[in-house]
C-alpha positions in Angstrom: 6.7 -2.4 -4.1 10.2 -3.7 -5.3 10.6 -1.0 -7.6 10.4 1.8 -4.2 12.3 -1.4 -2.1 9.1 -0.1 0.5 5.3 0.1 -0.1 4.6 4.1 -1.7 0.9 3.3 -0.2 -0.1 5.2 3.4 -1.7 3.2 5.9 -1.4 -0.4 4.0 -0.1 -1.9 7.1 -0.6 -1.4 11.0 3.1 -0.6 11.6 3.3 2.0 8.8 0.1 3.3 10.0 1.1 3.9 13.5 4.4 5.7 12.2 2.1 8.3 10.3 -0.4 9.1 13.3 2.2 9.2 15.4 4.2 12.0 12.9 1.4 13.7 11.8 0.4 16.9 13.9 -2.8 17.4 15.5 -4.5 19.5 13.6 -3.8 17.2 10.1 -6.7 14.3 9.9 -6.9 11.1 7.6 -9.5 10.4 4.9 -10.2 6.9 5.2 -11.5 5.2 2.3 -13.1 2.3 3.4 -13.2 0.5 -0.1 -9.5 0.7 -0.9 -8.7 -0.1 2.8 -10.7 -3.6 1.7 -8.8 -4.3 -1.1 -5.1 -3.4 0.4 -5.9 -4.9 3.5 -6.8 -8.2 1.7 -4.2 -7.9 -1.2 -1.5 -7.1 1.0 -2.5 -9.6 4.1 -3.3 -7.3 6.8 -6.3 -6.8 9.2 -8.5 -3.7 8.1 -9.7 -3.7 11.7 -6.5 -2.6 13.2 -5.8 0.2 10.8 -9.5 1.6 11.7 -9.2 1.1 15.1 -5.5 3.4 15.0 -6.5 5.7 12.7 -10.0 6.3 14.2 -9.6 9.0 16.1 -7.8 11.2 13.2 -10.4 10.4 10.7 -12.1 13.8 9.3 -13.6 12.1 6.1 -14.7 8.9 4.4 -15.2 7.4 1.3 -18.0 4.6 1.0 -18.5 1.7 -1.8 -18.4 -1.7 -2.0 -15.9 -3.9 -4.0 -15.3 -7.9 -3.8 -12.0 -7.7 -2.4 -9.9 -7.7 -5.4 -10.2 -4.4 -6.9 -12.1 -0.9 -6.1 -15.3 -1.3 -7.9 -16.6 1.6 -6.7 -20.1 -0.4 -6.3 -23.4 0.7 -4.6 -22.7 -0.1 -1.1 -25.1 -3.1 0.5 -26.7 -3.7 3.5 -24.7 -6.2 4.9 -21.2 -5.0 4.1 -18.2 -5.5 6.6 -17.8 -1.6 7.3 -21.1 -0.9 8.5 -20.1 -1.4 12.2 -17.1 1.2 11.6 -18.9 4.1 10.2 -20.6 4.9 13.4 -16.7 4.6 15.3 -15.1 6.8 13.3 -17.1 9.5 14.4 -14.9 12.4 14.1 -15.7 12.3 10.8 -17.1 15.3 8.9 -18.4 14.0 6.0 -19.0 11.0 4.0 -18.8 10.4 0.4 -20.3 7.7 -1.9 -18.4 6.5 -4.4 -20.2 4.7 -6.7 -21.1 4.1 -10.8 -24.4 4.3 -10.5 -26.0 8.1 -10.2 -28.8 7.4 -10.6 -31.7 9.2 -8.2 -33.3 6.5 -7.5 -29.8 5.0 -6.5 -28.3 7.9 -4.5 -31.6 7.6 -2.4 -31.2 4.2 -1.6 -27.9 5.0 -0.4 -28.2 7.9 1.4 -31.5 6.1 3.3 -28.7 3.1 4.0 -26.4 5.5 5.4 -28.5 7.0 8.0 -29.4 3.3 9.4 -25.4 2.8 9.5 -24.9 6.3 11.7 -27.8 6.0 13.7 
C-alpha cells in the first residue's frame, strides 16, 4: 500500500466500501468473495461483518472456500465456517461459486450437499 500512498484493494475497509456502494449505480452489483474478504479483513484489521452487512444488498455473486486466515487457500469449505450465517443474507445473490483444489466428485458433492444446508 505505500507504493499507491492508498490501498489498490476494493472493499478492504468499511469506509472505502461505503464510498464504492454509494458511487456505484444501481444496476452494477459486487461479487463478494467470502475467502479473500477473510483474509483482508484479518490482515488488514477490519471487521468482515460490516463490509457484508454494507455490501449486502448489491451482492449478485459469491465465491466460497475456506482459508486459515492468512492466505486464500482455496480449501473445501467446512461445516462450521464463520460465513455460513452470511450466505443466506446476501440473498440477492445469483450464483455461487466454489473455489476449491479438490475436484474431485466425490468432493464437489459434499459441497454442493453443504451448500444447500447453508441456503436453506
Amino acid at each position: 500500500m505505500t507504493r499507491f500512498g492508498f490501498s489498490p484493494l476494493l472493499f478492504t475497509d468499511v469506509e472505502t466500501a461505503k464510498d464504492l456502494v454509494s458511487i456505484l449505480p444501481n444496476e452494477v452489483g459486487v461479487l463478494c468473495d467470502l475467502a479473500h474478504l477473510n483474509v483482508s479483513s484479518h490482515v488488514l484489521r477490519f471487521n468482515k461483518s460490516d463490509v457484508i452487512n454494507l455490501i449486502s444488498e448489491r451482492t449478485y455473486g459469491i465465491h466460497l472456500s475456506h482459508n486459515d486466515r492468512s492466505e486464500d487457500t482455496n480449501r473445501v469449505i467446512i461445516e462450521h465456517t464463520w460465513y455460513k450465517k452470511y450466505v443466506s443474507t446476501l440473498e440477492k445473490s445469483e450464483f455461487i461459486t466454489l473455489e476449491t483444489y479438490d475436484y474431485s466428485k466425490h468432493s464437489i458433492m459434499q459441497q454442493y450437499e453443504k451448500l444447500q444446508e447453508f441456503i436453506s
